[in-house]
C-alpha positions as CSV (number, residue, x, y, z in Angstrom):
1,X,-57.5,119.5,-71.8
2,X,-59.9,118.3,-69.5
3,X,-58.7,120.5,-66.5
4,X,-58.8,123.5,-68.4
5,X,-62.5,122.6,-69.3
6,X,-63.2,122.3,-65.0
7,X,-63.2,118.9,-65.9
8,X,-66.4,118.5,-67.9
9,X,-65.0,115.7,-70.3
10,X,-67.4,112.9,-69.5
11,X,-69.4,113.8,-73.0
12,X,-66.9,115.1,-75.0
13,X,-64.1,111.7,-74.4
14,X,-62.0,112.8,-77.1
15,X,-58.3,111.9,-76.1
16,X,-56.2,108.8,-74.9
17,X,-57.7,110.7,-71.0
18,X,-60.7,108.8,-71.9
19,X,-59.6,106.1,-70.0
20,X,-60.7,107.7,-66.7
21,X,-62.8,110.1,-68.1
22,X,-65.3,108.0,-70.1
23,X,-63.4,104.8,-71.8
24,X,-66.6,104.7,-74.5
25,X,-64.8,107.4,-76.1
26,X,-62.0,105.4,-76.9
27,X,-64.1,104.1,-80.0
28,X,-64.0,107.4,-81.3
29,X,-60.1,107.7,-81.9
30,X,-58.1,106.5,-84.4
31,X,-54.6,105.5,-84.4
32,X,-52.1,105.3,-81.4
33,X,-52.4,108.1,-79.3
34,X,-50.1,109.1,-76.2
35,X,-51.1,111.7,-73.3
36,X,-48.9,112.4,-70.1
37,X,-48.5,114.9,-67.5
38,X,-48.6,116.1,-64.1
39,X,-50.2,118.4,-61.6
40,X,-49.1,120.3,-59.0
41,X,-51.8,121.1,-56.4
42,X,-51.4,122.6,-52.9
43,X,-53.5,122.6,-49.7
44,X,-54.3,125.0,-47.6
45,X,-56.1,125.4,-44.5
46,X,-56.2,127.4,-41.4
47,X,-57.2,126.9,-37.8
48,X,-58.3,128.7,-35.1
49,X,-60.1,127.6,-31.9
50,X,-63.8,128.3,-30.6
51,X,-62.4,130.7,-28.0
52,X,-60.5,132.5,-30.6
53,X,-56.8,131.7,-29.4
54,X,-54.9,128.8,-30.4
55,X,-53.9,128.8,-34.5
56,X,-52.3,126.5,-36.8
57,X,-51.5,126.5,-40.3
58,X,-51.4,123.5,-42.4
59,X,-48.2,123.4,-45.0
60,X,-49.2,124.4,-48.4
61,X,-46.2,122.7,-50.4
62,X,-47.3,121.9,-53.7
63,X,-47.2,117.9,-54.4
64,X,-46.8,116.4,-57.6
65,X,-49.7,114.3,-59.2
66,X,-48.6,112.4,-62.4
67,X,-50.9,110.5,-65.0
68,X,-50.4,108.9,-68.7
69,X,-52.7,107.7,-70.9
70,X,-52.7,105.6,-74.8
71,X,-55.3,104.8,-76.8
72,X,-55.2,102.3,-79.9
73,X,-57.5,101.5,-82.6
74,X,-57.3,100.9,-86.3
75,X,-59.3,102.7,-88.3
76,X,-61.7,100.7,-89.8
77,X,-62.5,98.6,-86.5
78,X,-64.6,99.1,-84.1
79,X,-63.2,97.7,-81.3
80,X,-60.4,99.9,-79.1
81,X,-58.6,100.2,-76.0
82,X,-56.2,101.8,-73.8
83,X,-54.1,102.0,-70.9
84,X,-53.6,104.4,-68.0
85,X,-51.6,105.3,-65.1
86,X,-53.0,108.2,-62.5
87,X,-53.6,108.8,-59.0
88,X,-57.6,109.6,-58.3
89,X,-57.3,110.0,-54.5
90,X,-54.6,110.2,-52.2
91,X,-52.3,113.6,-51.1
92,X,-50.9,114.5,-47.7
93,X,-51.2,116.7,-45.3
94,X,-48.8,118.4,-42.6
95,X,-49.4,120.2,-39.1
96,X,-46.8,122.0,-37.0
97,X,-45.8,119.9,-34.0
98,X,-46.6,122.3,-31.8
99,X,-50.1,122.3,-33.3
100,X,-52.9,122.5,-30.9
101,X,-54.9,120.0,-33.6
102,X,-51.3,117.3,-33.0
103,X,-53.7,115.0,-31.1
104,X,-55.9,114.5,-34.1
105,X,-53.1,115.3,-36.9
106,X,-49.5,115.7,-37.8
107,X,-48.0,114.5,-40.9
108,X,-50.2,112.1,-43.1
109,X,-49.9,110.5,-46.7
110,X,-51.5,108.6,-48.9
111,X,-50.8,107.8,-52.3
112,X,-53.5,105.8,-54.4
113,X,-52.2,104.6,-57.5
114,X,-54.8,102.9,-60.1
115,X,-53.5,100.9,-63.6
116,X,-56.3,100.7,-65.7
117,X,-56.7,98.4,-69.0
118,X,-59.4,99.4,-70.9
119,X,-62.0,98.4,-74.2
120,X,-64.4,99.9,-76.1
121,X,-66.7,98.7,-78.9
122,X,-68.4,101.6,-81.4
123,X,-72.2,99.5,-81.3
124,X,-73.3,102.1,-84.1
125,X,-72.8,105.7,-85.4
126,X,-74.3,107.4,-82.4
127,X,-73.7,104.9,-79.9
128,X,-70.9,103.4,-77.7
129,X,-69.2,101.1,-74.9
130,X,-66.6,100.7,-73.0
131,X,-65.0,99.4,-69.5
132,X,-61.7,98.6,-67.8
133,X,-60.0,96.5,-65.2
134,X,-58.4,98.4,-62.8
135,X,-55.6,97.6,-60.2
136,X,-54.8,99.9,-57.2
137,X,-52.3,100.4,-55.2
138,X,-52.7,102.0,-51.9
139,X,-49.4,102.9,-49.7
140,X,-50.3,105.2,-46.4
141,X,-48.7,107.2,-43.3
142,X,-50.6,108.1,-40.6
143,X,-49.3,110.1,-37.4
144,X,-50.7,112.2,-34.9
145,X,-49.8,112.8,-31.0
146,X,-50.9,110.9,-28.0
147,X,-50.1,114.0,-26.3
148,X,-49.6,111.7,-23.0
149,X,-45.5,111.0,-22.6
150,X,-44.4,114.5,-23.4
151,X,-43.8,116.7,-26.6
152,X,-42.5,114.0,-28.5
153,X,-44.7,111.2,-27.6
154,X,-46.3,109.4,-31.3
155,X,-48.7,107.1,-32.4
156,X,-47.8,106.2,-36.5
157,X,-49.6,103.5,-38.5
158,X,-47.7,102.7,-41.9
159,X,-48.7,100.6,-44.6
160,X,-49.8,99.3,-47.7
161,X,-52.0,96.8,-49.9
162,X,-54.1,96.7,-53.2
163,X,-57.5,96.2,-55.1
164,X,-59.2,95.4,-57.7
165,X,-62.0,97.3,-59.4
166,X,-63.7,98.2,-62.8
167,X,-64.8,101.3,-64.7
168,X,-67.9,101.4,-67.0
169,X,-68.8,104.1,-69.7
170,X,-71.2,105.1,-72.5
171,X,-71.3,107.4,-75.0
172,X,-74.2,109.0,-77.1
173,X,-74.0,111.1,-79.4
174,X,-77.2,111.3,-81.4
175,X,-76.1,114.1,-83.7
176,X,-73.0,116.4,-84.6
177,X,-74.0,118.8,-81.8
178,X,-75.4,116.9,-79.1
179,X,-73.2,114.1,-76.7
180,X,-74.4,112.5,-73.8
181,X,-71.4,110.7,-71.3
182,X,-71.9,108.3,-68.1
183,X,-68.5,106.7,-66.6
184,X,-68.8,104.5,-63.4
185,X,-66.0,103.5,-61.1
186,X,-66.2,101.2,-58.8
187,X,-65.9,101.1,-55.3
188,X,-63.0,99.1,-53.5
189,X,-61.6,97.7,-50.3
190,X,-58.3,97.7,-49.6
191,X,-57.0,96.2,-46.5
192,X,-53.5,97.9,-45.5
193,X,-50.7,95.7,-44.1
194,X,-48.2,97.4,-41.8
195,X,-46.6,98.5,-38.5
196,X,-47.5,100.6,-35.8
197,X,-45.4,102.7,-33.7
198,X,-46.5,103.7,-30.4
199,X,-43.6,105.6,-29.4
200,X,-42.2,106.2,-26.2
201,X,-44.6,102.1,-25.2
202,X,-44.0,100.6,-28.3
203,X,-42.6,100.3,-31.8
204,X,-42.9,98.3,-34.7
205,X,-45.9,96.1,-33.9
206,X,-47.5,94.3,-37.2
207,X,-50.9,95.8,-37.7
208,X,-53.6,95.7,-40.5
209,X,-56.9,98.2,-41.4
210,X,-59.0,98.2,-43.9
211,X,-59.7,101.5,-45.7
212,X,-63.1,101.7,-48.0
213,X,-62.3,104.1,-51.2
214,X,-65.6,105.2,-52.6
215,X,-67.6,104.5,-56.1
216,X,-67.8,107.8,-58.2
217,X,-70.2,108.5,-61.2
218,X,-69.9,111.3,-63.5
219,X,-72.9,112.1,-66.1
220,X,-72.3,114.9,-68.6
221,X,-73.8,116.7,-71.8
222,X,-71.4,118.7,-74.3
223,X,-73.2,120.8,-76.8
224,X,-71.4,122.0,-79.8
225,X,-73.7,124.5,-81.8
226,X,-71.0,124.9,-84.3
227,X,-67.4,122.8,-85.0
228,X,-65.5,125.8,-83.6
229,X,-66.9,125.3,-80.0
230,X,-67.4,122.6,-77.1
231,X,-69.4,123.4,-74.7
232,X,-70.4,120.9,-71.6
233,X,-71.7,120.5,-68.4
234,X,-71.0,117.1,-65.8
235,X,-72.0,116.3,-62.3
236,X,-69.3,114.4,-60.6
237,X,-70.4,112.8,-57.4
238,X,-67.5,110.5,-55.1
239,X,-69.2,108.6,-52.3
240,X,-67.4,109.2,-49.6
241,X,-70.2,108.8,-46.9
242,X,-68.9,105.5,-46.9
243,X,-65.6,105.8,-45.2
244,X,-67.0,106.4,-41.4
245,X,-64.4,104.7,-38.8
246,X,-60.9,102.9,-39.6
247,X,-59.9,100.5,-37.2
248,X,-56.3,99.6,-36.8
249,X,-55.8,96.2,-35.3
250,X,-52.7,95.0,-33.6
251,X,-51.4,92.8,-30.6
252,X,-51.7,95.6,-28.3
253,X,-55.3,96.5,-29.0
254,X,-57.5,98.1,-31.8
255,X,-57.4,101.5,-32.6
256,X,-60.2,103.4,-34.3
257,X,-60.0,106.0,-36.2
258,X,-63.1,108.5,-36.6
259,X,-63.2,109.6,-39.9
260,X,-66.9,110.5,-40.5
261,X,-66.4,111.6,-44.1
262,X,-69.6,112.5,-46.5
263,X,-69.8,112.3,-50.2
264,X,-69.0,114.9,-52.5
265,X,-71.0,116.7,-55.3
266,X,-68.7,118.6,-57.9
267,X,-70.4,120.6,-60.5
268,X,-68.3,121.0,-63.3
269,X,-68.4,123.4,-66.4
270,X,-66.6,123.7,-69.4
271,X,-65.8,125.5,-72.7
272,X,-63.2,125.3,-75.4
273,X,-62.8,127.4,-78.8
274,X,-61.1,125.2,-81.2
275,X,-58.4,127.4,-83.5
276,X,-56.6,126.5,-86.9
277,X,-53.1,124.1,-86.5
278,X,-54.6,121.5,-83.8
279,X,-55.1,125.0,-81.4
280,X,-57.7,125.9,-78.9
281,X,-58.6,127.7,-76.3
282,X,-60.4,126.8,-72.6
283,X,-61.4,128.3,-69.5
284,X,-63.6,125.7,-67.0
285,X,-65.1,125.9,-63.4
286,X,-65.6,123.4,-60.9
287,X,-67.9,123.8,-57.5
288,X,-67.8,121.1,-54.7
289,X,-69.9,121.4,-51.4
């Protein structure tokens, strides 16, 4: 529901997806709700050098992205929470091997998977709370070439670890038609456990780096001007400025790893058309920089 709406959900909170999208909405439904599913999303890019003659194509394969979500409250408390399961960063990426980028990139994946438990208390009519405890866990590959030995020559970090973090939300809705949503997640810190192969000098040394995964806040405002339609509007921003340089250590030596990435802005707009038997209708569009 909430992709369809370009992901403007912050405000509007109204099923077990809360979790992630704003866990104040949890207040707001009763009984014992269940929400699963999966997405399929594929990458592309294209490159071609400055002197307009080497070119590469990065695989677009499509790669599944699951999440599942329950909610629970009775009706007359006002005290809920739920549970969820769902990836928030991670996906891979391929290059040919005879890429003239296999210096800086071959094959690399990285799955982030977050468990969150997560409360909410209705403080009045208009008003409410919520927050979870969440616990990642971070598994990654990383290969490129050293492009020294010969064609086959490969320098692979593999590992894992896991965090701890926390999500915060609020809801307000100060009439029928107006709704006002802030989530927080935190930042964490996960420091990855693994081996390094530096194939053809050597392989399987024990090696450990620590990857910094950013805080993201979402703010939103969903206007219903009648209880057929949903309309909303969010800004989503991921700090990502954060995660400069990655430094494996090993043995051997340390290896950094320039990454240099800087945060993202998503503006995010949504509409739904509600329709008789539990129906309705949405269409979305999401903008990042």
């Amino acid at each position: 529901f909430a992709l369809a709406r370009g992901n403007a959900f912050v405000a509007t909170a109204d099923n077990p997806s809360a979790v992630y999208y704003n866990p104040a909405g949890l207040a707001h439904l009763d009984g014992r709700r269940l929400s699963a599913g999966v997405y399929h999303v594929s990458l592309q890019s294209d490159y071609r050098s400055a002197t307009g003659g080497a070119t590469a194509a990065m695989d677009d394969g499509y790669q599944p992205v699951p999440h599942v979500f329950f909610s629970s409250k009775h009706p007359d408390a006002r005290w809920a929470y739920g549970l969820g399961v769902y990836a928030p960063f991670g996906l891979s990426t391929e290059w040919p091997a005879n890429s003239p980028l296999r210096t800086f990139a071959l094959k690399n994946e990285q799955t982030y998977l977050t468990f969150n438990l997560s409360g909410a208390y209705r403080v009045s009519s208009t008003l409410s709370l919520g927050g979870g405890l969440t616990y990642n866990q971070v598994d990654t590959d990383l290969r490129r070439a050293l492009g020294v030995f010969g064609p086959t020559d490969l320098f692979r970090f593999k590992g894992d670890g896991d965090a701890v973090g926390f999500t915060l939300g609020a809801l307000w809705r100060p009439t029928v038609r107006h709704s006002f949503g802030l989530t927080y997640h935190s930042r964490t810190h996960v420091t990855m456990k693994g081996v390094t192969d530096t194939i053809p000098l050597v392989s399987g040394e024990p090696s450990e780096a620590k990857f910094p995964f950013p805080e993201v806040v979402i703010v939103g405002y969903s206007y219903r001007p009648t209880p057929d339609w949903n309309l909303e509007v969010n800004l989503d921003w991921t700090n990502w400025d954060r995660f400069n340089t990655v430094t494996i250590t090993k043995p051997s030596g340390a290896v950094p790893l320039p990454c240099n990435w800087q945060s993202g802005l998503f503006y995010e707009l949504g509409a739904t058309r509600y329709l008789r038997g539990g129906w309705n209708v949405s269409a979305g569009y999401l903008f990042t920089e």
